[in-house]
Backbone as ProteinMPNN parsed JSONL, in Angstrom:
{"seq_chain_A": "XXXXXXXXXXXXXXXXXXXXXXXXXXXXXXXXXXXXXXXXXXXXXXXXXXXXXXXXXXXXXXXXXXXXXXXXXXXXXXXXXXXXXXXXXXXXXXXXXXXXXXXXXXXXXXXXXXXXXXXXXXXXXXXXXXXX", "coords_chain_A": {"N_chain_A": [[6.711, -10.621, -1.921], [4.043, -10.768, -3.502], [2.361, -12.326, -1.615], [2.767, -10.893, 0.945], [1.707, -8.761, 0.564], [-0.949, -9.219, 0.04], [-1.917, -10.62, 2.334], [-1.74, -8.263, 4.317], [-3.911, -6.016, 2.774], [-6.119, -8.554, 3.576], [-5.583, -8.552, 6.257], [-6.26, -5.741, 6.084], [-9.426, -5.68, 6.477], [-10.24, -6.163, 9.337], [-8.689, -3.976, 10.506], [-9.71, -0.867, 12.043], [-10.035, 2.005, 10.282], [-8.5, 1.358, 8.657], [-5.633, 2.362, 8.322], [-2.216, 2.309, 6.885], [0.042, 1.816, 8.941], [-1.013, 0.917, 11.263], [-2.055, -1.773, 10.088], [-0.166, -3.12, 9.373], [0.852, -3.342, 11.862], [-1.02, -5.286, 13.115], [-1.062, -7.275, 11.613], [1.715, -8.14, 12.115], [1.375, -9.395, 14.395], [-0.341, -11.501, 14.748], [0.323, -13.262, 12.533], [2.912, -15.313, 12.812], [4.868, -16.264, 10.474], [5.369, -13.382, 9.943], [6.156, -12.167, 12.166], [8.658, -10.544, 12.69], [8.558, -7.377, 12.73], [9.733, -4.68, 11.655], [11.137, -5.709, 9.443], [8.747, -6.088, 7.874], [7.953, -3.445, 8.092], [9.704, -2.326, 6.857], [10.033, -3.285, 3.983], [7.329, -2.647, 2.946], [7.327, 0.73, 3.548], [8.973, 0.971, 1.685], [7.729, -0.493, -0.644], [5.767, 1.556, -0.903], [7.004, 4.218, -1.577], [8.144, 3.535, -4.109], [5.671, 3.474, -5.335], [4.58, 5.662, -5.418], [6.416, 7.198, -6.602], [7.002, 6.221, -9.265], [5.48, 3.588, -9.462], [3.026, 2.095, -11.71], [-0.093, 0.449, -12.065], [-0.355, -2.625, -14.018], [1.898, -2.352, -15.459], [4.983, -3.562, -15.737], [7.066, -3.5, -13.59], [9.969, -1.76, -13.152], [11.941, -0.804, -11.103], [12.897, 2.075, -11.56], [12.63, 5.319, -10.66], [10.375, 7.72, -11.788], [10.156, 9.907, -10.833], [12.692, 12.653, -10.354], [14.048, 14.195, -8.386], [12.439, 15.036, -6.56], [9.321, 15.19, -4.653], [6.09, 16.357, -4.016], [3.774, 17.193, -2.053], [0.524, 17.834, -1.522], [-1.498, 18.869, 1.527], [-4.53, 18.487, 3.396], [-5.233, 20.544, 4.342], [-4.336, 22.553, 2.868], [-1.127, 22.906, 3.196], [1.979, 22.637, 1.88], [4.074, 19.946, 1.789], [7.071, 19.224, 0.923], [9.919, 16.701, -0.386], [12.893, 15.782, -1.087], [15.079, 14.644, -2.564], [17.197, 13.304, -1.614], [16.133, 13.032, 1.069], [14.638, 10.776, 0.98], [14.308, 8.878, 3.39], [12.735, 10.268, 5.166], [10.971, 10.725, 3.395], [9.644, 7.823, 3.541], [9.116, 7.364, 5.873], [6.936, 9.53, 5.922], [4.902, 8.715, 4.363], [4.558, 6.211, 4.844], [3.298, 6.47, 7.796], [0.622, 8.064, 7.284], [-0.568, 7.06, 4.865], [-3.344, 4.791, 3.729], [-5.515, 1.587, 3.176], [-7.851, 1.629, 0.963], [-10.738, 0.578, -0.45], [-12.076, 0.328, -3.923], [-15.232, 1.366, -5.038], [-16.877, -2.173, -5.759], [-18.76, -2.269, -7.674], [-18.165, -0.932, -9.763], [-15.552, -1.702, -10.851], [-15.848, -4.532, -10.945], [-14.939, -5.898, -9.044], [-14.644, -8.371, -6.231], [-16.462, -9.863, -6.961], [-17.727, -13.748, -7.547], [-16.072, -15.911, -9.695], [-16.528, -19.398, -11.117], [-13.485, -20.76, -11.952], [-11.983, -23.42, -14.015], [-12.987, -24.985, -12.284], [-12.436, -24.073, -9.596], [-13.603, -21.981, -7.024], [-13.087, -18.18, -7.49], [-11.983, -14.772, -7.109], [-11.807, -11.383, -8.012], [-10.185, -9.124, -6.656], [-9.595, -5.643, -5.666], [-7.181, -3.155, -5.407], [-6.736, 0.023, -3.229], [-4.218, 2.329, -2.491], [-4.52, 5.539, -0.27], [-4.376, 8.571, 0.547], [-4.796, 9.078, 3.871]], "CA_chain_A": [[5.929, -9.412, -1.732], [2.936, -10.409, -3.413], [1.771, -13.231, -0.298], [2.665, -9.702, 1.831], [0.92, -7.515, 0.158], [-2.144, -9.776, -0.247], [-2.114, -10.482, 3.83], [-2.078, -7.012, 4.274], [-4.974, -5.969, 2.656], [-7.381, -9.16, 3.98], [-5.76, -7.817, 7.738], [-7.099, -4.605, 6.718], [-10.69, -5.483, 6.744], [-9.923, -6.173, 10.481], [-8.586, -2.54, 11.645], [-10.756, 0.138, 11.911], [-9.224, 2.76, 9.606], [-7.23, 1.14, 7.284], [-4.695, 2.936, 8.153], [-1.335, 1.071, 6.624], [1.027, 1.256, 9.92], [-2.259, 0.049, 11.49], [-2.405, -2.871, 9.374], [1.333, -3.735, 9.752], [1.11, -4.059, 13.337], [-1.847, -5.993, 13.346], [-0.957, -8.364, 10.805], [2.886, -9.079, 12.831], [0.389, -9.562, 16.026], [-1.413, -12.126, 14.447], [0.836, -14.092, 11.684], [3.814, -15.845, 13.02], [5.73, -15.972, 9.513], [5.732, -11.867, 9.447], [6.57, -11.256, 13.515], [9.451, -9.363, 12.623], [7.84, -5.988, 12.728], [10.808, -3.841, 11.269], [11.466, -5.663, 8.556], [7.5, -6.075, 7.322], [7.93, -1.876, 7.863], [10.709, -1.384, 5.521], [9.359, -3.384, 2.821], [6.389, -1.574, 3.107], [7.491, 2.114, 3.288], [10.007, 0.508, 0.182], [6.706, -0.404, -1.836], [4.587, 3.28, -0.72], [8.244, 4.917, -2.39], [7.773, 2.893, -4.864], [4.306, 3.537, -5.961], [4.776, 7.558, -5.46], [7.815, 8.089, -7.465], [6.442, 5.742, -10.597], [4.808, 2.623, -9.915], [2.285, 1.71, -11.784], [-0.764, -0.547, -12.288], [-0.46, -2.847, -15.427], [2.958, -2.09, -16.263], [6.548, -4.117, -15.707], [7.681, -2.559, -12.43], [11.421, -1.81, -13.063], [12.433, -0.222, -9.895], [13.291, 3.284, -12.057], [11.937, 6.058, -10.102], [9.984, 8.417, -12.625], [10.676, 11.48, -10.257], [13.657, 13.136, -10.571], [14.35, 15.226, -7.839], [11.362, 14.742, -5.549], [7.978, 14.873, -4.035], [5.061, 17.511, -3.515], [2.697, 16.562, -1.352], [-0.419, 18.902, -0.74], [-2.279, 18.251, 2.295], [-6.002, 18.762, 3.28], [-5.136, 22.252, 5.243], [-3.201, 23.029, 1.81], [-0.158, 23.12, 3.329], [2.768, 21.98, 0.697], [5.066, 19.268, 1.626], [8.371, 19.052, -0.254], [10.712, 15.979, -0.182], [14.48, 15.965, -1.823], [15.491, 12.612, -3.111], [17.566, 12.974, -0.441], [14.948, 12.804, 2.056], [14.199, 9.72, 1.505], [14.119, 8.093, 4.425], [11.645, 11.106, 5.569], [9.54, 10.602, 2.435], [9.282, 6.539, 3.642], [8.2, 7.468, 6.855], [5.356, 10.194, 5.997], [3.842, 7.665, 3.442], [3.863, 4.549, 6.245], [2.029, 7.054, 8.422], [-0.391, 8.795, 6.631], [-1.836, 6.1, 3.88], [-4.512, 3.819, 4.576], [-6.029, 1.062, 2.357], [-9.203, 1.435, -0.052], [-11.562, -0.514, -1.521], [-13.144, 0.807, -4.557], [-16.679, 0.063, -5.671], [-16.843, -3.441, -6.31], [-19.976, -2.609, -8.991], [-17.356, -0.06, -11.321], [-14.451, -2.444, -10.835], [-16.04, -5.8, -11.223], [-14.074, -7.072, -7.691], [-15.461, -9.006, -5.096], [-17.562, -11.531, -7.779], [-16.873, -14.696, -7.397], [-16.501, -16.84, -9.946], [-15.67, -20.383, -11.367], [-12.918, -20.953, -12.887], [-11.672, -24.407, -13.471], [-13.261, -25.947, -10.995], [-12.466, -23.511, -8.339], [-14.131, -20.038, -7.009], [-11.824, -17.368, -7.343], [-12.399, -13.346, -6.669], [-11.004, -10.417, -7.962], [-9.87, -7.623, -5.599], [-8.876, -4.238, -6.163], [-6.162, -2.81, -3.571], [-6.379, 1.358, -3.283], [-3.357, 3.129, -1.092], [-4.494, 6.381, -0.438], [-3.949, 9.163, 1.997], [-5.638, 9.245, 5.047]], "C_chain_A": [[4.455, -9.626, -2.071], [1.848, -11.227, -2.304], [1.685, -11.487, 0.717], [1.514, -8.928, 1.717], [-0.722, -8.199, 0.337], [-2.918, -9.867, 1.533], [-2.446, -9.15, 4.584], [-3.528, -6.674, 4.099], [-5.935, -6.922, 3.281], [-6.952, -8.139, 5.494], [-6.02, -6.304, 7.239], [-8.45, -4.419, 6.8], [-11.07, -5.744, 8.409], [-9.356, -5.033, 11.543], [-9.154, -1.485, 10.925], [-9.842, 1.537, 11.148], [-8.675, 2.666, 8.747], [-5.863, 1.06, 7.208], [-3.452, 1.857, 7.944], [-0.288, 0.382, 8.26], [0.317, 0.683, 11.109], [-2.226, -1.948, 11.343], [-1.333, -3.364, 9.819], [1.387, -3.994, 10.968], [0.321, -5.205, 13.237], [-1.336, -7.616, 12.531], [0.907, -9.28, 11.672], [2.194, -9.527, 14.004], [0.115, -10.965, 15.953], [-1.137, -13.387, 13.145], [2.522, -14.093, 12.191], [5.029, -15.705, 12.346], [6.453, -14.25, 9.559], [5.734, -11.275, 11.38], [7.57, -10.621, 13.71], [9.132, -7.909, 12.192], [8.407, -4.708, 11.527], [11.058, -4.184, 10.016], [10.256, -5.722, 7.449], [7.768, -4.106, 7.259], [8.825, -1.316, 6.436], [10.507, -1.939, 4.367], [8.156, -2.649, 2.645], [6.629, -0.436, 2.702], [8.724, 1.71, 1.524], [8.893, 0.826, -1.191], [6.095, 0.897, -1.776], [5.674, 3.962, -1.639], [8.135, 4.806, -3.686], [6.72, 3.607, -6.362], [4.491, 5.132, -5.945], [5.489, 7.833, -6.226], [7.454, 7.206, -9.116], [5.705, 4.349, -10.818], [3.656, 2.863, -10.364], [1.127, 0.557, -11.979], [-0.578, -1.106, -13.403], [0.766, -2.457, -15.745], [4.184, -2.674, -15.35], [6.905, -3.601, -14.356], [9.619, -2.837, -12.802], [12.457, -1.618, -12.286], [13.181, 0.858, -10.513], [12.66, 4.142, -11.306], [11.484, 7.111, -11.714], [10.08, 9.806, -12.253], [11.76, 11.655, -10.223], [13.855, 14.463, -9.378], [13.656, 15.45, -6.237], [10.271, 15.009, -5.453], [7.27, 15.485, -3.332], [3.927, 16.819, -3.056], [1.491, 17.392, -0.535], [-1.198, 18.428, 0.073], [-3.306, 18.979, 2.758], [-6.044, 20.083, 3.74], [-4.355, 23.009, 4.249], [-1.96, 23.797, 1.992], [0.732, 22.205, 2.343], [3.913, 21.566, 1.425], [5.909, 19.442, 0.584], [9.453, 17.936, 0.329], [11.659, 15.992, -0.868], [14.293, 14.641, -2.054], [16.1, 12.15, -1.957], [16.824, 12.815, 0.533], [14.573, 11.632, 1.926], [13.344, 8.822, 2.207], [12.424, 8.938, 5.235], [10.599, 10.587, 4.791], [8.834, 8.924, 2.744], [8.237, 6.802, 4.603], [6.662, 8.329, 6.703], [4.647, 9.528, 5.113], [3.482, 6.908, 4.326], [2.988, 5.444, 7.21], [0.916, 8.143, 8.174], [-0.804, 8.174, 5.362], [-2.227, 5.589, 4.483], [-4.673, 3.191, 3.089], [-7.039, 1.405, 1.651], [-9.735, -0.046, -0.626], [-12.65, 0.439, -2.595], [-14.593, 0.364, -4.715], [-16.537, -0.968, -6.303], [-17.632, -3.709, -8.331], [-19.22, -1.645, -10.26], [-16.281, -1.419, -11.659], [-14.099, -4.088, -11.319], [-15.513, -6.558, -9.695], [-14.994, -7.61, -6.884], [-16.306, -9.539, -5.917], [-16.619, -12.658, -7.243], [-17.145, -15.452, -8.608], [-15.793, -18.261, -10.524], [-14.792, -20.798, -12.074], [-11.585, -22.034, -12.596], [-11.817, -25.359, -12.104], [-13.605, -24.973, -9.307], [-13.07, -22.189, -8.494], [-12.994, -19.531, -6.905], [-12.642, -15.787, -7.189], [-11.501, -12.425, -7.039], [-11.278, -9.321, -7.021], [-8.798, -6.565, -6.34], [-8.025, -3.463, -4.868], [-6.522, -1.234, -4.458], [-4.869, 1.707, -2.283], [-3.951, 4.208, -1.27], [-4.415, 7.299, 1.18], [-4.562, 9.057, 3.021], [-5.998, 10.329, 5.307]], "O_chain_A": [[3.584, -9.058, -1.411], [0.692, -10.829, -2.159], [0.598, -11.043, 1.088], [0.649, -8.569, 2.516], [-1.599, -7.477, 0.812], [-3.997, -9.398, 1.894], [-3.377, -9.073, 5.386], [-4.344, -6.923, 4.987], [-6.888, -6.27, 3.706], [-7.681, -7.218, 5.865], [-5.978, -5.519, 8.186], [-8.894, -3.314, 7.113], [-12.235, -5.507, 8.73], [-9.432, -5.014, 12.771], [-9.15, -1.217, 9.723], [-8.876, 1.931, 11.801], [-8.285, 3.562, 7.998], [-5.103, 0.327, 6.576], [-3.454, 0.782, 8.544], [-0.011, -0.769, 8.596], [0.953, 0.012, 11.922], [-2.326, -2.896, 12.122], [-1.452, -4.144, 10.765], [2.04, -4.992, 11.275], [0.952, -6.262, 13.265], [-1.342, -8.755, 12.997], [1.169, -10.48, 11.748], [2.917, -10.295, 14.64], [0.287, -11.665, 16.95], [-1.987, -14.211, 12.808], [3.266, -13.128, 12.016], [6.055, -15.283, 12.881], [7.619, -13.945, 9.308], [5.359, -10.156, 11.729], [7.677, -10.028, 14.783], [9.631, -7.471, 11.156], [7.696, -4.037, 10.779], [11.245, -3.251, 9.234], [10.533, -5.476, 6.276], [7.713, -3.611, 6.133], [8.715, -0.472, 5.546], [10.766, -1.181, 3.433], [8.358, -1.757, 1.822], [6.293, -0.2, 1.542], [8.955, 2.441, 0.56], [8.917, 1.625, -2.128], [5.898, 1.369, -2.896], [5.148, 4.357, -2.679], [8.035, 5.786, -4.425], [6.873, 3.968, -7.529], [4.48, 5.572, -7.095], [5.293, 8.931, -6.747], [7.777, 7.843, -10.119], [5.361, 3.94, -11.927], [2.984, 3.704, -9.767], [1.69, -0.534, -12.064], [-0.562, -0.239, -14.277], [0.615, -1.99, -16.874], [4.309, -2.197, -14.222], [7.068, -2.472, -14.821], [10.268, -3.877, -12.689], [13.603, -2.02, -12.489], [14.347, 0.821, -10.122], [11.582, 3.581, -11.114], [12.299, 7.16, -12.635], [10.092, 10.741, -13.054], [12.295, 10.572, -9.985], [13.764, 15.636, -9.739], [14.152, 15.855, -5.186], [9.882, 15.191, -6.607], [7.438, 15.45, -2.113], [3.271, 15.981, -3.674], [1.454, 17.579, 0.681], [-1.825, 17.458, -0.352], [-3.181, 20.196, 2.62], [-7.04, 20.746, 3.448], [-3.736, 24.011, 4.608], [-1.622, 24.828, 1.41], [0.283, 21.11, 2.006], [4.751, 22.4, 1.767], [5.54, 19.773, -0.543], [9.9, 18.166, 1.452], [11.187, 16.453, -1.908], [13.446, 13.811, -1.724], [15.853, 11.108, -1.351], [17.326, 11.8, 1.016], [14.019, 11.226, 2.948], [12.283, 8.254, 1.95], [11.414, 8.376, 5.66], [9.558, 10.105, 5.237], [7.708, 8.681, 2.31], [7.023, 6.642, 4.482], [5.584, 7.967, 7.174], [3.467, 9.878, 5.121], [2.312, 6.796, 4.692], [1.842, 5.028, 7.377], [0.518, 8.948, 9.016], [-1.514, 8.919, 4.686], [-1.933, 5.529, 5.677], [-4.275, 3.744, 2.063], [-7.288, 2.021, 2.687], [-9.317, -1.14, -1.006], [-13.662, 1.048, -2.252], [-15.019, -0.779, -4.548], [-16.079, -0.896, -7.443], [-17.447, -4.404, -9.331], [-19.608, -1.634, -11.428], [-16.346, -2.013, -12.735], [-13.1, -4.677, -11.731], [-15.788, -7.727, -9.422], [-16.164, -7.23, -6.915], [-17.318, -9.759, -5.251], [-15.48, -12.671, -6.776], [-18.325, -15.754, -8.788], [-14.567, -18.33, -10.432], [-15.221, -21.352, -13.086], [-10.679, -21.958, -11.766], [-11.129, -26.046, -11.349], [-14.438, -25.077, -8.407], [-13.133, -21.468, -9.49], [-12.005, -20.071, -6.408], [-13.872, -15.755, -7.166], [-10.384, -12.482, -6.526], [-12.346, -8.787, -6.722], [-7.821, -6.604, -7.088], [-8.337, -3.328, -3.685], [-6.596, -1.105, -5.68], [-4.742, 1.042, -1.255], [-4.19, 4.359, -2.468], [-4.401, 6.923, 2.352], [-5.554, 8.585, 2.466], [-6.711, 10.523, 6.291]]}, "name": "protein", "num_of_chains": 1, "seq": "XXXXXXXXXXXXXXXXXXXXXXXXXXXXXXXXXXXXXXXXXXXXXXXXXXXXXXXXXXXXXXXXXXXXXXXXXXXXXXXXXXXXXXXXXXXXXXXXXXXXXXXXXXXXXXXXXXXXXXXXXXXXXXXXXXXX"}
C-alpha cells in the first residue's frame, strides 16, 4: 500500500483536479504493475473507509473502526448525508467519488525541501484527502 499510495499522489500532480477516481484511472493507464483497475479501486475506497471511520496520522493503524454505527457527511448545499455501517459499500463509493488529493503549504509543513541525508537528497511530502 505504501508504493500505491505514494504513486498515487506523484500521478496526481498530472490530473487536473486531483480528483482521487481521476488519479486511479490515470495511474492504471500509465503503470503496467497497477493495470488492474478494480482491484487498485477497492484498495482505495478500503483506505478512504479507513481514514473516515478512524485512521489517523502518527498513530499504529489497527484496522478498528472508531465509528460505531456510521457516517454524517454535510455537504456544501448543507444537505446531510447519513451512512449505516451497513452501507458500506455505499459509503466506499461516495468517498472514491467525491475526494480529491491536497497539498498543503509546503512553508507551514516543512514538505517539498530537499535535503541531504546520508549522501542522498530526500523530500518530505505531505498527502491531504479531502472533499472535492
Amino acid at each position: 500500500m505504501p508504493e500505491l499510495l505514494s504513486l498515487l499522489f506523484l500521478c496526481s500532480y498530472f490530473v487536473k483536479g486531483k480528483k482521487i477516481s481521476d488519479v486511479v484511472a490515470y495511474l492504471c493507464k500509465h503503470y503496467d504493475k497497477y493495470a488492474n483497475q478494480e482491484l487498485v479501486e477497492y484498495k482505495v475506497k478500503d483506505l478512504l473507509v479507513a481514514i473516515a471511520l478512524g485512521m489517523v496520522p502518527k498513530t499504529k493503524w489497527t484496522g478498528m473502526d472508531e465509528a460505531n454505527g456510521g457516517y454524517v457527511i454535510v455537504k456544501k448545499d448543507g444537505d446531510i448525508v447519513c451512512y449505516h455501517i451497513y452501507d458500506r459499500n455505499r459509503l466506499k463509493n461516495y468517498l472514491y467519488d467525491n475526494t480529491k488529493f491536497d497539498s498543503p503549504s509546503s512553508s507551514r509543513t516543512g514538505a517539498g525541501v530537499i535535503a541531504v541525508t546520508g549522501g542522498r537528497g530526500v523530500m518530505k511530502l505531505t498527502i491531504q484527502i479531502r472533499f472535492s
